[in-house]
C-alpha positions as CSV (number, residue, x, y, z in Angstrom):
1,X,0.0,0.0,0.0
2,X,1.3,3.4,-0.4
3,X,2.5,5.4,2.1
4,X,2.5,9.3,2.0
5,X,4.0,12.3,4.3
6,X,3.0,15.6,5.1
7,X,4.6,19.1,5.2
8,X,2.9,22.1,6.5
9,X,3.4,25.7,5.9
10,X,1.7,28.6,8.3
11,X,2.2,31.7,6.3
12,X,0.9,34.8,7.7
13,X,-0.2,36.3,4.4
14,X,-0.8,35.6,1.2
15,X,2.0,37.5,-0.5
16,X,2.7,38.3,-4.4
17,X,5.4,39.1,-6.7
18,X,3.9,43.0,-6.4
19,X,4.5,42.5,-2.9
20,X,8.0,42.9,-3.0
21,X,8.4,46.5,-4.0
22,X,11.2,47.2,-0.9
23,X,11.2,43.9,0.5
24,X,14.2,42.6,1.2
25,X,15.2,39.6,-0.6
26,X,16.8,37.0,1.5
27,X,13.6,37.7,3.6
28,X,10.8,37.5,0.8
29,X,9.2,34.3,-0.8
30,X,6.0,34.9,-2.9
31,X,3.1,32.1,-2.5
32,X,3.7,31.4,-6.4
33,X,7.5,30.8,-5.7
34,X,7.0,28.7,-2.4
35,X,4.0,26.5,-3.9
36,X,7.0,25.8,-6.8
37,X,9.8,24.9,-4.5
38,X,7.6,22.4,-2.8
39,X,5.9,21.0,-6.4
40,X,9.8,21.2,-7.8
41,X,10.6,18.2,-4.5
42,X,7.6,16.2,-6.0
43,X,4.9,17.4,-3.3
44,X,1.4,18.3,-4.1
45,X,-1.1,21.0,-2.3
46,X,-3.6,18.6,-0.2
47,X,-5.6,21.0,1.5
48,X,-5.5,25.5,1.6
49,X,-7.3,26.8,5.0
50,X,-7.3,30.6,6.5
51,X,-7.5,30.6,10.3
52,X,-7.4,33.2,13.2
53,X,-5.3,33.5,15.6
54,X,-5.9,35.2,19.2
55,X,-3.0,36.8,20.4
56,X,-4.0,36.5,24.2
57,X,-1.6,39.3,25.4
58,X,-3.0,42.5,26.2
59,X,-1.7,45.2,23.7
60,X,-1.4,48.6,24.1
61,X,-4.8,49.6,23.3
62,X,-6.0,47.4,26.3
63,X,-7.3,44.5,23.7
64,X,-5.9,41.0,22.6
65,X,-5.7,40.9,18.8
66,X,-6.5,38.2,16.0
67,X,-4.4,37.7,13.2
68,X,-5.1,35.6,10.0
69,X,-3.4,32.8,8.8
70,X,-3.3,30.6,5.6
71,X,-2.3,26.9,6.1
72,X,-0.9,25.1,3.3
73,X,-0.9,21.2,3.7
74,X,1.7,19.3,1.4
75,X,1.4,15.6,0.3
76,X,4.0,13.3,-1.6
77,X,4.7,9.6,-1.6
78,X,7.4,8.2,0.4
């Protein structure tokens, strides 16, 4: 039977080539770019899910504050 492995990425945004006006470049990976790195070592996008997450410290403003989140599950074949 075939056996399969996981990789998961937690990216804090959704970010595009246009998106790099200023960036620096050691630092910046656009979604395209990361999607092919992980296709280019024979993995496949298996699932694509936004989430929030509560940031349970008090900030300044007196309020905790929720931050979105895309998760990117990887599949391949062992």
């Amino acid at each position: 039977s075939p056996r399969y492995e996981y990789a998961v990425e937690v990216l804090p945004e959704v970010l595009t080539e246009a998106d790099n006006m200023g960036a620096s470049l050691t630092q910046f990976e656009s979604f395209q770019t990361m999607l092919n790195r992980y296709a280019s070592a024979g993995w496949h996008v298996k699932t694509i899910t936004s989430r929030e997450a509560v940031n349970h410290r008090i900030s300044m403003t007196g309020f905790s504050s929720k931050t979105s989140q895309v998760v990117v599950v990887f599949e391949r074949l062992r």
